[in-house]
N, C-alpha and C positions, 0 to 999 in steps of 0.2 A: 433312341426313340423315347419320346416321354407318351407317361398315361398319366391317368388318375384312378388311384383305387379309391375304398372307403374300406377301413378297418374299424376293428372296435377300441375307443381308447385305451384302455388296460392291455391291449395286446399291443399297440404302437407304441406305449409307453414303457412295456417290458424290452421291447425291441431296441427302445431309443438305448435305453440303458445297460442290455449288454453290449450292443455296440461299442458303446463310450468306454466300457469294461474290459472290451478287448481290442482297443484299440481300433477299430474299422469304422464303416461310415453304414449307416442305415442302408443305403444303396446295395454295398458288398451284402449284407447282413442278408436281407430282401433276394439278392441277384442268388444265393449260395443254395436258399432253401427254396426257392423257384426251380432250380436245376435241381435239386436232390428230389422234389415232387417229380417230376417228369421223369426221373431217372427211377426211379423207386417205379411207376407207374410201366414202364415201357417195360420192366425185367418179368413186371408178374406175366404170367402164362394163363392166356386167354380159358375159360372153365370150358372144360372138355370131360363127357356123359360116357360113361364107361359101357362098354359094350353089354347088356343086358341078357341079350336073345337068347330064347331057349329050342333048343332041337324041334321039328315036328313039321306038321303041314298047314299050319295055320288051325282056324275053325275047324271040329269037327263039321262030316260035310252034312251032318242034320242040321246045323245050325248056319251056315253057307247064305241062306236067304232068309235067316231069318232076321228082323227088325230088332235096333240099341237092346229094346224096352224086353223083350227075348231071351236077348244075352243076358241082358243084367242079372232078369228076376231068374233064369236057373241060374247063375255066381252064386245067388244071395238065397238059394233053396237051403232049408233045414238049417238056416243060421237067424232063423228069426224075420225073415223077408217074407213077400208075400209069395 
């Protein structure tokens, strides 16, 4: 299949030239680090959120109905909050 990319000249121009260096064709050169992206990309391991939780019943139950704004300002009692 053909495409068309756009590169930036100094990198199509390095490209041309190890090519030429080692013997292959801009094609192989292009086709080799095409597949090692994908290949590199498909090994990593999806980010996965390490189990946190701590023991307990949730909210104490005074605070059960109470509203965010609530919660917050007792967190933030006697550390300078209101």
């Amino acid at each position: 299949m053909k495409t068309t990319i756009e590169l930036p000249d100094g990198l199509l121009a390095e490209a041309k030239r190890l090519a030429r260096r080692d013997g292959t064709t801009l094609k192989a050169l292009l086709e080799h680090g095409l597949r090692r992206a994908l290949d590199e990309r498909q090994r990593r391991r999806p980010f996965s959120l390490r189990t946190a939780s701590v023991g307990g019943q949730g909210l104490a139950p005074e605070l059960r109905a109470a509203g965010w704004e609530s919660v917050r300002d007792l967190s933030y009692q006697d550390r300078g909050g209101s």
